[in-house]
N, C-alpha and C positions, 0 to 999 in steps of 0.2 A: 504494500500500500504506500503511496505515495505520502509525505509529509509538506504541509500545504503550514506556512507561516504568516499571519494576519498582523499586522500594525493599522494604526489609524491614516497611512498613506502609502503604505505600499504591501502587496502579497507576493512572496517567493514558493516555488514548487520545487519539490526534491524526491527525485525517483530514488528507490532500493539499488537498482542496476548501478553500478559505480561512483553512489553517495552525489548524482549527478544532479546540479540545480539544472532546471529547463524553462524556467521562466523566472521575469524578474519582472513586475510590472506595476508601474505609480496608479493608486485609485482615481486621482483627482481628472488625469489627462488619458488614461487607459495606456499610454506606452508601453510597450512592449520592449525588452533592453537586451533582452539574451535570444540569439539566434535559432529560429527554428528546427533547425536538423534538416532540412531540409536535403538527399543523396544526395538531388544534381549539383551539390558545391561540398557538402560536408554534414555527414549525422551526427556529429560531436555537434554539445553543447556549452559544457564547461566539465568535461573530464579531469580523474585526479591523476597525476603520472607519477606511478611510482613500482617498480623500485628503480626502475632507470628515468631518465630524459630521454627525447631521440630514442634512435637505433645504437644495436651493436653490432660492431661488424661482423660480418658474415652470418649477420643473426644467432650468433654465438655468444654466449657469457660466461666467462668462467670464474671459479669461486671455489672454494676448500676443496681444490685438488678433482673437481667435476667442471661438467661444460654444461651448460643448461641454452635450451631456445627460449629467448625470448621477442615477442615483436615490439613494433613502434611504441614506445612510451610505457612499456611493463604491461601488467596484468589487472592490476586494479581497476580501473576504468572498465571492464569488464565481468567481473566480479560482484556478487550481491552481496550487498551489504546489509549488514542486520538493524533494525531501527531500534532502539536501547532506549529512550529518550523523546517525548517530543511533548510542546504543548502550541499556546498558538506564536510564541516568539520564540521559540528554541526548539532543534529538531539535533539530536547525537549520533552518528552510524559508527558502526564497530565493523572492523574485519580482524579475520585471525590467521594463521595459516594455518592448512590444512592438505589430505595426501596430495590434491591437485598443486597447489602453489607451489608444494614443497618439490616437484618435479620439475618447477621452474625457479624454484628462487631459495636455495639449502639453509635458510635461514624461522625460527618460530619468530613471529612478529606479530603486534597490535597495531594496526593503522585507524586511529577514531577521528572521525570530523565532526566537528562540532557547528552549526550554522545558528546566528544570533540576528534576529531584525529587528531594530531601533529607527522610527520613523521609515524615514527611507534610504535606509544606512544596513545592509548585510556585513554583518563578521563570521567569515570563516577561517575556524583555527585546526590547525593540522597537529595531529600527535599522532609520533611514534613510537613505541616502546618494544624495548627486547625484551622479549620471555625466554631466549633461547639462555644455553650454560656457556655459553663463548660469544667475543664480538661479532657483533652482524654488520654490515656496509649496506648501504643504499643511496640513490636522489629522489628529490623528491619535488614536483613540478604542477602545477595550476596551466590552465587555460581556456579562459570564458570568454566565452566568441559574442560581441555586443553590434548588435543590428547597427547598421551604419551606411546612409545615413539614418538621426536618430528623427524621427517625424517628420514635417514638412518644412518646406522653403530650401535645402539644402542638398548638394548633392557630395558624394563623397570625399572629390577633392578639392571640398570648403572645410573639409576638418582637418585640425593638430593636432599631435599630443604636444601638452605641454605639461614639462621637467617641472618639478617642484624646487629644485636647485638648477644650477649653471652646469651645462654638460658639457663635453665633451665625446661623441658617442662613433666609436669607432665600430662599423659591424662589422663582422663573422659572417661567413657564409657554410652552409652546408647545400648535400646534395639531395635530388629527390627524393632518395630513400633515408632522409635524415643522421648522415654521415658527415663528419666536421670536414672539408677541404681544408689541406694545410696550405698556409704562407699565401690566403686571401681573406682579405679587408679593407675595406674603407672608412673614411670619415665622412658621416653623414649629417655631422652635426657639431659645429665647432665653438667652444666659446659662447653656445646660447642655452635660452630652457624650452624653446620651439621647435616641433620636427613638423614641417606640413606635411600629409598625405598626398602619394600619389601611387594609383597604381600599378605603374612601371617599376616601381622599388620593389614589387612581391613575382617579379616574372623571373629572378631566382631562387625562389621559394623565402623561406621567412630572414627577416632582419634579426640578427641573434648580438646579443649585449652584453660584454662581461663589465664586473665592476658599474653597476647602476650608483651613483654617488645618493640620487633623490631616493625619499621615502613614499612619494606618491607622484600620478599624471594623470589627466585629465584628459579624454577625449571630450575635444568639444568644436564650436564653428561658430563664427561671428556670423552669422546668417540664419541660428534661432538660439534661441534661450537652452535646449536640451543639452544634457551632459553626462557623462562618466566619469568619476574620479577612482580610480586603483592604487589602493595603499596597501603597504605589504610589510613583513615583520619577516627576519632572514631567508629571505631570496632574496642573494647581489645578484643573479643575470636574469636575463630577461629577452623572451624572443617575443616579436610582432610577426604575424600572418594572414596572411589572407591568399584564397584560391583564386583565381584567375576569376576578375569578375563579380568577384562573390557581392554580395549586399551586405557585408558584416566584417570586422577585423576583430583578432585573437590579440589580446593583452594578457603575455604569461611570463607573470616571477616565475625564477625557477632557481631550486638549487642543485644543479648541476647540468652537465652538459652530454651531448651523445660521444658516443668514439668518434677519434678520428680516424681516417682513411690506414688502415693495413695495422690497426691498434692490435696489440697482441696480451697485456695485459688480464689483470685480475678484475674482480670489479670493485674492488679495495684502491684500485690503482687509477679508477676514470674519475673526472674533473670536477670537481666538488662532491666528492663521496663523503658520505657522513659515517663515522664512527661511532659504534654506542657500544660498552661496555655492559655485561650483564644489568638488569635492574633499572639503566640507566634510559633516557627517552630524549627526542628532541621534539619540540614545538616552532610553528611557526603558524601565520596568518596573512590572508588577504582580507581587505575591507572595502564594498563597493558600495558607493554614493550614485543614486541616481538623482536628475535634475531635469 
């Protein structure tokens, strides 16, 4: 059953299937803020990734001396999650492993998301905890795909994101199958807190961020009053995407990054892997403001 969260300005919807919001939507104005799913561009909504970022190469993972398959972006997002928790402002989902996971990922783990709606403000906080007797490694990554443009008078490339601080924002590319290309980058953004959209920036798939300085950005466009603000609590990187075309751009903190191209590595060894220590857990959060 789905978990449906009520404030006096805004309602959020949260599927079992991968603790997945699928709608964000203001009372006042009827907006709609999180992209439909619609196949012909993308059936993701706002998917959890974890325990990887990205791909591995060769679709391969290796980890305490085994090679495990995993696809684009881990398991989770796929995954039902248990609803533990819910009332009309707060909804909790729990995942455990279990024999399936464990054939993909040789690690016992608790993944809980917690989702809190404050007017028209969603907090969601990510916990993970090791139940296993040895350290486990993982990343762990966000991505809510926000309708865009956001209601009328606007068209796509009348929107920014804008830096909560002074950027510098040099991206990262990978390949279609979400693999890092080594020794490519540019600078797309120098010395400001404004990136405008266009979408010719996403005809090499997504723009990928390491070192975000800012705590939050805003999609928005001087050509109506609507907006997104995405604030986040440990994810430094951060990809933007969008498919060819698409009516919608992905805003995703992430902590960590996919392999690069002929990575041979552990998964102790890929780019911001998180260590946890028996007992021990890491937290972090996004907070989306709609307007």
């Amino acid at each position: 059953m789905n978990a449906i969260l009520n404030s006096e300005s805004a309602t959020v919807e949260i599927k079992p299937l991968g603790a997945e919001m699928i709608s964000f939507k203001r009372k006042d104005t009827g907006h709609e803020y999180i992209w439909k799913g619609d196949p012909e561009f993308w059936t993701g909504r706002s998917p959890v990734l974890f325990p990887i970022v990205g791909s591995v190469y060769d679709g391969k993972m290796r980890a305490e001396g085994g090679t495990y398959e995993l696809k684009n972006h881990g398991f989770a997002r796929n995954r039902e999650f248990r609803l533990v928790e819910a009332d009309e402002m707060r909804a909790v989902f729990h995942l455990s492993a279990d024999e399936e996971t464990l054939a993909m990922y040789p690690y016992q783990f608790a993944l809980t998301l917690t989702y809190t709606l404050e007017g028209s403000t969603l907090r969601i906080q990510y916990r993970v905890d090791n139940d296993d007797d040895k350290a486990i490694y993982f990343q762990l990554g966000t991505h809510p795909a926000f309708n865009c443009p956001i209601g009328e008078g606007a068209e796509f490339e009348d929107y920014v994101l804008e830096f909560e601080q002074e950027e510098t924002l040099e991206r990262f590319f990978v390949t279609g199958g979400n693999i890092q290309i080594p020794d490519k980058s540019e600078i797309v953004l120098e010395k400001g807190t404004v990136l405008p959209l266009r979408r010719e920036q996403f005809e090499e798939g997504a723009m990928i961020f390491r070192d975000v300085k800012s705590d939050r950005v805003t999609l928005k466009s001087d050509k109506n009053e609507h907006s997104v603000t995405v604030s986040y609590e440990n994810f430094p990187y951060m990809g933007v995407w969008q498919p060819k075309n698409a009516p919608f751009i992905c805003i995703e903190p992430w902590h960590g990054l996919a392999d690069a191209d002929k990575f041979d590595g552990e998964l102790k060894d890929k780019e911001l892997a998180v260590k946890l220590e028996p007992g021990e857990y890491f937290a972090a959060a996004l907070v989306i403001e709609v307007k």
